[in-house]
Every structure is written in C-alpha cells, then in structure tokens.
CHARMM internal coordinates of N, CA and C (Angstrom, degrees):
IC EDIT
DIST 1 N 1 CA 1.4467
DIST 1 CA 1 C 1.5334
ANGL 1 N 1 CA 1 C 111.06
DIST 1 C 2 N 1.2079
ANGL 1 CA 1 C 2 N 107.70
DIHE 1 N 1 CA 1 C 2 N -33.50
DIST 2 N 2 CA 1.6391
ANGL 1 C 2 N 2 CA 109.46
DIHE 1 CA 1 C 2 N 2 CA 179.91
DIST 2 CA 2 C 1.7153
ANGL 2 N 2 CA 2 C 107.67
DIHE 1 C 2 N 2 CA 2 C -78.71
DIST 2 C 3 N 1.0462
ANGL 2 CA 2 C 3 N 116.89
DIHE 2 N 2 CA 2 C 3 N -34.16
DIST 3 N 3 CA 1.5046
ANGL 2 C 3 N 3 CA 105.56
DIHE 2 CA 2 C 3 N 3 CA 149.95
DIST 3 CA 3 C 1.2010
ANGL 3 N 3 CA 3 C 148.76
DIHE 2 C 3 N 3 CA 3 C -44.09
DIST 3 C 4 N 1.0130
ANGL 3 CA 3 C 4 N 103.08
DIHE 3 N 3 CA 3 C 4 N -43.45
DIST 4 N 4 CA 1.8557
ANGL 3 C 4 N 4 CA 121.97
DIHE 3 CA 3 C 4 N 4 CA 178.33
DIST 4 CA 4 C 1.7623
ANGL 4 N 4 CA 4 C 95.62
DIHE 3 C 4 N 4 CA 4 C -86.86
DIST 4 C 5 N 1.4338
ANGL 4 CA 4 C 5 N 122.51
DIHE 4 N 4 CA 4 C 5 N -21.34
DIST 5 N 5 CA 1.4151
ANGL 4 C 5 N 5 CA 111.30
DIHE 4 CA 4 C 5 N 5 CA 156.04
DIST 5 CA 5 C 1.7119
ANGL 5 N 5 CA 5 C 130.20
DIHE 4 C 5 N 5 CA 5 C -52.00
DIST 5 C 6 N 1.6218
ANGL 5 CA 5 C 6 N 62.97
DIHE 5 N 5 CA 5 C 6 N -59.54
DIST 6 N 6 CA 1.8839
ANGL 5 C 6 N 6 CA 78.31
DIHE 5 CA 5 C 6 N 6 CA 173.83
DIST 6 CA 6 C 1.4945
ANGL 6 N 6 CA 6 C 126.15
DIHE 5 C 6 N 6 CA 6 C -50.86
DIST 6 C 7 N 1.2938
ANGL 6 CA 6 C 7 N 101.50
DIHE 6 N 6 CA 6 C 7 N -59.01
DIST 7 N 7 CA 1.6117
ANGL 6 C 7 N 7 CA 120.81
DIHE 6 CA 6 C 7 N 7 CA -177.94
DIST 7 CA 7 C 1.8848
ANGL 7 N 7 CA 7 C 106.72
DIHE 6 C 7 N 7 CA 7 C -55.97
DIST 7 C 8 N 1.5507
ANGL 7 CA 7 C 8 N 109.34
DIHE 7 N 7 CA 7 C 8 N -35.90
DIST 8 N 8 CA 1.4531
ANGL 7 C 8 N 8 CA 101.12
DIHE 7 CA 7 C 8 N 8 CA 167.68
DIST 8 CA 8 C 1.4968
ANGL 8 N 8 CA 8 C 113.67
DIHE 7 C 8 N 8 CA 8 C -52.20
DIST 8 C 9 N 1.7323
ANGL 8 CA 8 C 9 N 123.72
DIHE 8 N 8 CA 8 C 9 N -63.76
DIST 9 N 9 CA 1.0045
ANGL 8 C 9 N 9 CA 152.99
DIHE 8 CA 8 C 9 N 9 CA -166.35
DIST 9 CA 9 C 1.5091
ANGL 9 N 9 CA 9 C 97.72
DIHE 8 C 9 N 9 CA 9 C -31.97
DIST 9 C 10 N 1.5780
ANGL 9 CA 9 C 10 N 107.97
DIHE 9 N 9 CA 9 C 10 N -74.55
DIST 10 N 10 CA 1.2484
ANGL 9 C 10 N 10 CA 124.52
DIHE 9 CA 9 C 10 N 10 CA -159.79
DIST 10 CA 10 C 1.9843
ANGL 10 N 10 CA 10 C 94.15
DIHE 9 C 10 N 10 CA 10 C -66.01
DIST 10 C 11 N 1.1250
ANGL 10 CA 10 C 11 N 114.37
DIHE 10 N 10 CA 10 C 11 N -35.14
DIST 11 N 11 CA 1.6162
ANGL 10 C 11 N 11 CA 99.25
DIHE 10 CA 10 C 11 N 11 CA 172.77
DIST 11 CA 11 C 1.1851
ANGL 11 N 11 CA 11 C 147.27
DIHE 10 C 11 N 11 CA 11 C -61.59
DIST 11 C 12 N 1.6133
ANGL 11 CA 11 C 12 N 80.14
DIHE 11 N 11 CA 11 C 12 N -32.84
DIST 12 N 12 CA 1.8827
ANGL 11 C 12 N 12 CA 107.64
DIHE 11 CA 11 C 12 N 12 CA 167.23
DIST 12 CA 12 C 1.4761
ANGL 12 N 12 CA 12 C 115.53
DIHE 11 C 12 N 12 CA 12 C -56.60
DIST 12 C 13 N 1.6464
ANGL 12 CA 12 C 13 N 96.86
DIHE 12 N 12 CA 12 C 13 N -53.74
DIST 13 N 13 CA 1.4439
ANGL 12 C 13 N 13 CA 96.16
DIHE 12 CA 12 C 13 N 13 CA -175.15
DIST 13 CA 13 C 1.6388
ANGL 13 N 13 CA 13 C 119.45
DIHE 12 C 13 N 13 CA 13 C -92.74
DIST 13 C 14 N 1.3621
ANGL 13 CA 13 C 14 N 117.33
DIHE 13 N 13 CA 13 C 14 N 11.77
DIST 14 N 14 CA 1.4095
ANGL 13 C 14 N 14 CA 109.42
DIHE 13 CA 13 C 14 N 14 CA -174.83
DIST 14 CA 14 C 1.9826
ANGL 14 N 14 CA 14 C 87.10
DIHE 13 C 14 N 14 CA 14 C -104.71
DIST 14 C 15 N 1.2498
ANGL 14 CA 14 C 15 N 116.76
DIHE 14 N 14 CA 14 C 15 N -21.04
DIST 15 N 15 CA 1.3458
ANGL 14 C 15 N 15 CA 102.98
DIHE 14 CA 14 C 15 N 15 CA 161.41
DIST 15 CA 15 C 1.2891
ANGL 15 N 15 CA 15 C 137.48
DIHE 14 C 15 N 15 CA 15 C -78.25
DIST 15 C 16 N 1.7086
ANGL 15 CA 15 C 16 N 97.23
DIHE 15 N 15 CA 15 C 16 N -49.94
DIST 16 N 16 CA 1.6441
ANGL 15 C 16 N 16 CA 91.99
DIHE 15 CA 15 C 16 N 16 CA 153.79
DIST 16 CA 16 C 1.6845
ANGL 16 N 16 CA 16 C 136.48
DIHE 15 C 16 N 16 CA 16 C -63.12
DIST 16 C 17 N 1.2594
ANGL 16 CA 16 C 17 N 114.45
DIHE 16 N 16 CA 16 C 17 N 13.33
DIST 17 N 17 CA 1.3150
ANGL 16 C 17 N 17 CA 117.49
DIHE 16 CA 16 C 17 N 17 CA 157.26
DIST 17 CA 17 C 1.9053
ANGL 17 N 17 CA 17 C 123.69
DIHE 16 C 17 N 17 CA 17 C -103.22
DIST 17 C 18 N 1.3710
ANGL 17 CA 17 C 18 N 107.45
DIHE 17 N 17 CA 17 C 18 N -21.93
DIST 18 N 18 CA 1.1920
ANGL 17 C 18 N 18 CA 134.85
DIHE 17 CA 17 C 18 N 18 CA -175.04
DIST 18 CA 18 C 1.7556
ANGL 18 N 18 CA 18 C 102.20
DIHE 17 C 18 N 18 CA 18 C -73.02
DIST 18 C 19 N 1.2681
ANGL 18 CA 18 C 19 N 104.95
DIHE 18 N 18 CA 18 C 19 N -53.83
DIST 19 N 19 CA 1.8697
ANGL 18 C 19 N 19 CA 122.97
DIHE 18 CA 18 C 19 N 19 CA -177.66
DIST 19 CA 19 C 1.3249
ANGL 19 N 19 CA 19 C 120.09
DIHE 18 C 19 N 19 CA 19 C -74.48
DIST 19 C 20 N 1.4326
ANGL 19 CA 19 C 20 N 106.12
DIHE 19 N 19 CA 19 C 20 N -33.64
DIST 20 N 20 CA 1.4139
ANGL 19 C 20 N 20 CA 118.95
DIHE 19 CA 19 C 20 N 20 CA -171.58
DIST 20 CA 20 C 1.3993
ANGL 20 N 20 CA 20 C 96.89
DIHE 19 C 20 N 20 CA 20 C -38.82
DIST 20 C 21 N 1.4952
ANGL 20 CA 20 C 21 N 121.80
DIHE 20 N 20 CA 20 C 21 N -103.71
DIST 21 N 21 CA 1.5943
ANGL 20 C 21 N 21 CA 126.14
DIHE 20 CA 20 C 21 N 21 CA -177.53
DIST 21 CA 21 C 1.6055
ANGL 21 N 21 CA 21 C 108.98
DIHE 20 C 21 N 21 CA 21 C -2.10
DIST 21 C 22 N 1.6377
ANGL 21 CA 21 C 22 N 119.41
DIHE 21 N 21 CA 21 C 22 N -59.19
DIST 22 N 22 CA 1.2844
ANGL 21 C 22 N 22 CA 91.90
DIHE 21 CA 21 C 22 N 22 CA -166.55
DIST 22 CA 22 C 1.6759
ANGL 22 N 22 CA 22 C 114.98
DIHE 21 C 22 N 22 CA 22 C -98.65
DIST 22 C 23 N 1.4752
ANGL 22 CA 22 C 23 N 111.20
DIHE 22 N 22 CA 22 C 23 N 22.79
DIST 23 N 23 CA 1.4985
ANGL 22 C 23 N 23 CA 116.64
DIHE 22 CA 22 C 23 N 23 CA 152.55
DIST 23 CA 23 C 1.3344
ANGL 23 N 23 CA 23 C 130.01
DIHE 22 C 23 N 23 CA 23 C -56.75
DIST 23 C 24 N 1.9441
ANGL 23 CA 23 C 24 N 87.26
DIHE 23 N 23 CA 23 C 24 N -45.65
DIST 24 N 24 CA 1.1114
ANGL 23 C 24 N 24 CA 109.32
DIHE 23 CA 23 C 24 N 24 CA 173.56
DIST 24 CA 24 C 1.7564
ANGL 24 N 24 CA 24 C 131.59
DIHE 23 C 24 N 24 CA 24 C -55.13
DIST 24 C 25 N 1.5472
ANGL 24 CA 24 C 25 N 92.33
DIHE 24 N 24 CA 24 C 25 N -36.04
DIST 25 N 25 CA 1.3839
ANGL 24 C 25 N 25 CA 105.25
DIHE 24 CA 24 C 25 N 25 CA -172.11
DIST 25 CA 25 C 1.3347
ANGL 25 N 25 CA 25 C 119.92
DIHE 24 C 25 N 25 CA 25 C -76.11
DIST 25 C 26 N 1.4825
ANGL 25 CA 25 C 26 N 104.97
DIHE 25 N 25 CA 25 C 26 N -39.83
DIST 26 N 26 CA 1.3844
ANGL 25 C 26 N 26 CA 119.54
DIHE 25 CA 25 C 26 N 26 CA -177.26
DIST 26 CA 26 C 1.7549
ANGL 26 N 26 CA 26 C 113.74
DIHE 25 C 26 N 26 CA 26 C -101.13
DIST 26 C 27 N 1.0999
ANGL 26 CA 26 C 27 N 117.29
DIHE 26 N 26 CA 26 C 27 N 13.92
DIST 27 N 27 CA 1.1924
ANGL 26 C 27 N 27 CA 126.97
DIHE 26 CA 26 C 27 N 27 CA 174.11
DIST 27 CA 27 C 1.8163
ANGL 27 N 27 CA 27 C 114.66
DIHE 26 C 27 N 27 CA 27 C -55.12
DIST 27 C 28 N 1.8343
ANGL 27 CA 27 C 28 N 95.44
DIHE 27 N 27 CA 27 C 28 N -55.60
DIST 28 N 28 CA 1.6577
ANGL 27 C 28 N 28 CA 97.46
DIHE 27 CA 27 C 28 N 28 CA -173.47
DIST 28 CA 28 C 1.7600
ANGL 28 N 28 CA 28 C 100.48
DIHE 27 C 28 N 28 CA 28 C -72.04
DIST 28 C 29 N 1.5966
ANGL 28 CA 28 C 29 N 115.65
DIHE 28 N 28 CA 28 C 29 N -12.92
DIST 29 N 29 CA 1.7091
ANGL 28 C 29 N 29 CA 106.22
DIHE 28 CA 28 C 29 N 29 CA -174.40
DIST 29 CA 29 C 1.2769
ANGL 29 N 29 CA 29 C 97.24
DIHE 28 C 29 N 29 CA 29 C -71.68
DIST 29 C 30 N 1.3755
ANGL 29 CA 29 C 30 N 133.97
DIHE 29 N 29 CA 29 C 30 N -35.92
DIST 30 N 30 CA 1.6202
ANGL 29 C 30 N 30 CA 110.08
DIHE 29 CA 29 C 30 N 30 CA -166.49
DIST 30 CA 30 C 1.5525
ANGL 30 N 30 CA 30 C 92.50
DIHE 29 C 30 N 30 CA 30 C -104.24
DIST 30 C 31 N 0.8397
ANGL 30 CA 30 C 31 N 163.65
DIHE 30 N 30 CA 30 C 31 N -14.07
DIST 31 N 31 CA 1.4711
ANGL 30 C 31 N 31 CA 143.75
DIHE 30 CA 30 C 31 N 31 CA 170.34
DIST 31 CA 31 C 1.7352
ANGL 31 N 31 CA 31 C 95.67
DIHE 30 C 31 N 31 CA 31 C -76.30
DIST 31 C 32 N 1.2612
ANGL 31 CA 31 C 32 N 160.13
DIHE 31 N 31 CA 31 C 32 N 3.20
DIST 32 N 32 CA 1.3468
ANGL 31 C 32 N 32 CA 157.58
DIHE 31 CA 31 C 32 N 32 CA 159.13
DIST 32 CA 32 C 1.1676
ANGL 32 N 32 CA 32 C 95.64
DIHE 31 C 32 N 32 CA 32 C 98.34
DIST 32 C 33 N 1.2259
ANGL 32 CA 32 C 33 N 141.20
DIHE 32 N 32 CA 32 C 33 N -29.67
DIST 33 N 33 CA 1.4558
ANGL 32 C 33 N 33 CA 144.73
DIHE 32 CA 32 C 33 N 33 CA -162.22
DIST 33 CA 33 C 1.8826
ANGL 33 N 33 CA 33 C 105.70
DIHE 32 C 33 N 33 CA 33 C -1.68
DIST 33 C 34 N 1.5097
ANGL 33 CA 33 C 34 N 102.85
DIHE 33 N 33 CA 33 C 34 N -46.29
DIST 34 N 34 CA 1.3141
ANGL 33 C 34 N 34 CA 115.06
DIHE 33 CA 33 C 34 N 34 CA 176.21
DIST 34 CA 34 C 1.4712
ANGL 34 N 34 CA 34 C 139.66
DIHE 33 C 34 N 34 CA 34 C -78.96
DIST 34 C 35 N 1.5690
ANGL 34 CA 34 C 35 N 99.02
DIHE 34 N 34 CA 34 C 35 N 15.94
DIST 35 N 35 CA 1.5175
ANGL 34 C 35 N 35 CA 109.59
DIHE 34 CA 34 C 35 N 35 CA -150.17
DIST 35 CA 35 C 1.5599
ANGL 35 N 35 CA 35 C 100.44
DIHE 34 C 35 N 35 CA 35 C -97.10
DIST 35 C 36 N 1.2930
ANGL 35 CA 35 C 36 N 120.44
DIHE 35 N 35 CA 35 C 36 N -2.16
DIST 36 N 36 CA 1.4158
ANGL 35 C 36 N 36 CA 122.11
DIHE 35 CA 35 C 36 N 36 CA -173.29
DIST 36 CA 36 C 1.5611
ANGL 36 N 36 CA 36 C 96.73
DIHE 35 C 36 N 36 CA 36 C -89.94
DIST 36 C 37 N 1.1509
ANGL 36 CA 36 C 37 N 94.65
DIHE 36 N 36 CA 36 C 37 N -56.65
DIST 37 N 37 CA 2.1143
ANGL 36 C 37 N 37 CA 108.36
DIHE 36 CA 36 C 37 N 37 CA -171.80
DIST 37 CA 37 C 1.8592
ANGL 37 N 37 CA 37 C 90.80
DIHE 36 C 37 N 37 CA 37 C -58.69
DIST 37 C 38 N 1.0288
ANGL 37 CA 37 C 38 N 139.93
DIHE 37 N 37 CA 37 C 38 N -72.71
DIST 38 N 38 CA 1.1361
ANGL 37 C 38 N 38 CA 130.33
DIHE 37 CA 37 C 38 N 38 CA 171.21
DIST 38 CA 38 C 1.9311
ANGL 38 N 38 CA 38 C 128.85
DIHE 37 C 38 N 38 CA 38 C -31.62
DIST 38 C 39 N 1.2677
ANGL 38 CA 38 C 39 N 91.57
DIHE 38 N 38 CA 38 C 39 N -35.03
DIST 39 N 39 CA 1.8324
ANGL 38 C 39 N 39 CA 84.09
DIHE 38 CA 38 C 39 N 39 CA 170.72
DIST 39 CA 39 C 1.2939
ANGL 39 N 39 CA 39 C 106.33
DIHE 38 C 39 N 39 CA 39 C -84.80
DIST 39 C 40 N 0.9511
ANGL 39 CA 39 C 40 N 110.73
DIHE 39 N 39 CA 39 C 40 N -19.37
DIST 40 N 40 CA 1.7417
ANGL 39 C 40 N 40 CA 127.29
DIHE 39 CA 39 C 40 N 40 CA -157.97
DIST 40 CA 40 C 2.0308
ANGL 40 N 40 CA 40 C 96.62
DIHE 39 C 40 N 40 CA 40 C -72.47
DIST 40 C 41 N 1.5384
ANGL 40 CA 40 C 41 N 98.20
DIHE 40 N 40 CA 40 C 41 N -57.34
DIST 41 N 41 CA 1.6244
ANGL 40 C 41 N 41 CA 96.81
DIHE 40 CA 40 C 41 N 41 CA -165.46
DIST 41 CA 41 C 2.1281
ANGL 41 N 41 CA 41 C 80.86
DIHE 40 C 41 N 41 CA 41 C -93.46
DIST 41 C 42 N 1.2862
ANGL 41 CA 41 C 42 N 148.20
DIHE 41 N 41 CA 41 C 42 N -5.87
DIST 42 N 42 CA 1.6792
ANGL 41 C 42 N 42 CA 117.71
DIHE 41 CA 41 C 42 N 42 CA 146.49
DIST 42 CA 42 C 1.7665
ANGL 42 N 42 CA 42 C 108.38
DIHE 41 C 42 N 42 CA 42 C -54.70
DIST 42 C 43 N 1.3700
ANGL 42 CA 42 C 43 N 116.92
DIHE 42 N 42 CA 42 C 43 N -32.85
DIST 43 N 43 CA 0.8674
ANGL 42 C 43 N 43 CA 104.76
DIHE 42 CA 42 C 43 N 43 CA -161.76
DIST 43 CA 43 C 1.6895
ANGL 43 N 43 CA 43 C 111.52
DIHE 42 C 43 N 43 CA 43 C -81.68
DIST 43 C 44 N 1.1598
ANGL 43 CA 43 C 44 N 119.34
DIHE 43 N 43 CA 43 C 44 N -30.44
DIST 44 N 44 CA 1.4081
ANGL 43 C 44 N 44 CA 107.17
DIHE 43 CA 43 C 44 N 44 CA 166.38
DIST 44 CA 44 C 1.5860
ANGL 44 N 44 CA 44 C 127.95
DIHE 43 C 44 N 44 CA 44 C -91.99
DIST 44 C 45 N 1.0691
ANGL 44 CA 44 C 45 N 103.89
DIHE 44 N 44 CA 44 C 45 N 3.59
DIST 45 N 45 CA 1.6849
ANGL 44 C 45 N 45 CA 116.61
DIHE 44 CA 44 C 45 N 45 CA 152.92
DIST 45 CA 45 C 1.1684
ANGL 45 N 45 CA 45 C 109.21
DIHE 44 C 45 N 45 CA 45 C -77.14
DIST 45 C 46 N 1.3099
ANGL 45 CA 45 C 46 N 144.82
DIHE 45 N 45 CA 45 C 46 N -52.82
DIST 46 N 46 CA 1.4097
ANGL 45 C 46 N 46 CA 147.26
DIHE 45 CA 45 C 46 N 46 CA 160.16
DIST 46 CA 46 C 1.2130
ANGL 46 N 46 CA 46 C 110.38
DIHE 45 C 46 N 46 CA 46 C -21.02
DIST 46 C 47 N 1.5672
ANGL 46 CA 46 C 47 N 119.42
DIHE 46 N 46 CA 46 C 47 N -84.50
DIST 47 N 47 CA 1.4812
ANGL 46 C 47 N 47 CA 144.50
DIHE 46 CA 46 C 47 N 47 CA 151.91
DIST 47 CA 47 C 1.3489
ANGL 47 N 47 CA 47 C 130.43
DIHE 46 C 47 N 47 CA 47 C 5.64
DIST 47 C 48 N 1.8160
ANGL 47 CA 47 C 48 N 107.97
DIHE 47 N 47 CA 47 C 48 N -51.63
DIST 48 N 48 CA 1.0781
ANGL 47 C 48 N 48 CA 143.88
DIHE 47 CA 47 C 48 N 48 CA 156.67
DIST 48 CA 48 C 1.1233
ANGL 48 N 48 CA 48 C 139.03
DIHE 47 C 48 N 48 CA 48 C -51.48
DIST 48 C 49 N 1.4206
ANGL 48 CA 48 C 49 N 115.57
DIHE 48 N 48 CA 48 C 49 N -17.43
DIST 49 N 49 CA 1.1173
ANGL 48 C 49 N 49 CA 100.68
DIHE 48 CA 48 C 49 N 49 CA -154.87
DIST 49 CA 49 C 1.6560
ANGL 49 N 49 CA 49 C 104.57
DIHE 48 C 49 N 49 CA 49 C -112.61
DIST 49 C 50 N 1.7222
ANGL 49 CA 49 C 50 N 120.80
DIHE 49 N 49 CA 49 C 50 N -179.11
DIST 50 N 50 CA 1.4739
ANGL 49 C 50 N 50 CA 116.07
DIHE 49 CA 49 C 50 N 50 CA -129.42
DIST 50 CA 50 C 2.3786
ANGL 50 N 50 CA 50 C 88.92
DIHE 49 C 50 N 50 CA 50 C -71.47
DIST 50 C 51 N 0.8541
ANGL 50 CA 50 C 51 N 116.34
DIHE 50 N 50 CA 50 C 51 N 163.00
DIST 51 N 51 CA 1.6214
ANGL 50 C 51 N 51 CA 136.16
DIHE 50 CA 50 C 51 N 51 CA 150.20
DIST 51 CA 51 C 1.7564
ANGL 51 N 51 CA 51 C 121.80
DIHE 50 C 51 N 51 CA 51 C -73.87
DIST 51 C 52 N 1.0108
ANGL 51 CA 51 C 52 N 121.92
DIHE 51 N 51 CA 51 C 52 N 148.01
DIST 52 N 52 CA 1.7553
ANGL 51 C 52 N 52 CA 131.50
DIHE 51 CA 51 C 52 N 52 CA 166.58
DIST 52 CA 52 C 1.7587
ANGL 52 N 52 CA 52 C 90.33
DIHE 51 C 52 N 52 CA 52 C -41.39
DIST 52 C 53 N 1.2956
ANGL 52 CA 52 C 53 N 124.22
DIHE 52 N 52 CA 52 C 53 N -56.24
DIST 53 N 53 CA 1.2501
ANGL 52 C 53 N 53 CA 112.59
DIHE 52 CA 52 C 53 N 53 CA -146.80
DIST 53 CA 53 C 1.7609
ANGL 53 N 53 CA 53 C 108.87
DIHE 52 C 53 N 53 CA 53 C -78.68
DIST 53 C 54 N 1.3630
ANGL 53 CA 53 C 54 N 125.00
DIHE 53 N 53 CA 53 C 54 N -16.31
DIST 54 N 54 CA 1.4547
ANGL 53 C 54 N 54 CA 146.93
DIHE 53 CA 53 C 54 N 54 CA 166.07
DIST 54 CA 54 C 1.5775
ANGL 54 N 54 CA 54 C 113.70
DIHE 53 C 54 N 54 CA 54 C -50.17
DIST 54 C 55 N 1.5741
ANGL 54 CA 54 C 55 N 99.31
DIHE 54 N 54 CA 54 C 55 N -55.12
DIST 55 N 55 CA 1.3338
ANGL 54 C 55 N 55 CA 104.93
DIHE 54 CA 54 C 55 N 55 CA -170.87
DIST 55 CA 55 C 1.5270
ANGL 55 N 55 CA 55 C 108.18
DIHE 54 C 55 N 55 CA 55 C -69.18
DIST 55 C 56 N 1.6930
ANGL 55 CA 55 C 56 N 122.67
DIHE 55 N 55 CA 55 C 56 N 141.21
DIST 56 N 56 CA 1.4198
ANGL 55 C 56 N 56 CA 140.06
DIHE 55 CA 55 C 56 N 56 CA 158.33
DIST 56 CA 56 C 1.1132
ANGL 56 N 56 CA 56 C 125.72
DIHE 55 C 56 N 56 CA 56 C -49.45
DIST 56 C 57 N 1.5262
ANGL 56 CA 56 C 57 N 130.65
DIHE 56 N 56 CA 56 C 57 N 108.40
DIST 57 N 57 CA 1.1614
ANGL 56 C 57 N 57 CA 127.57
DIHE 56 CA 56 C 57 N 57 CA -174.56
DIST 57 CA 57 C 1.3752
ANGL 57 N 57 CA 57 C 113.25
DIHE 56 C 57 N 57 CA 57 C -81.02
END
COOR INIT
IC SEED 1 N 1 CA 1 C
IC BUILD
C-alpha cells in the first residue's frame, strides 16, 4: 500500500512538472484574456473591407 502511495506521488509530481509550461502557456487561451484584442483586430478587418465604389465594374 505504501507503494502505490508512492508511485501516485511521484506521478503527480513528475506530471505536474512536465505540464506546468504549457499551463502556463495556455492559461490566458482559456480564461479569454485575449478576447478583447481579438474582437478588436475582427473588428477592423470588418471595417476594412472593400465599398460598392472599390469594386470594378
């Protein structure tokens, strides 16, 4: 039983050292952190784009 303690232990933490970095990375992708700057540049691509009077008749 103290084995299968252990062997949890050491799994926990050889993953949570292994994952960390990309917790890190992807942390601000799922909280949206980015979701303002993203509507922000749809929104001036939107904005942008050509008029009736642009297009070649």
């Amino acid at each position: 039983m103290l084995w299968l303690i252990a062997l949890v232990l050491v799994l926990q933490a050889l993953f949570h050292w292994t994952l960390e970095p990309a917790i890190r990375w992807f942390t601000p992708l799922f909280e949206l952190k980015l979701l303002p700057l993203l509507l922000g540049l749809l929104g001036i691509w939107l904005l942008a784009g050509r008029t009736d009077s642009d297009r070649a008749h």
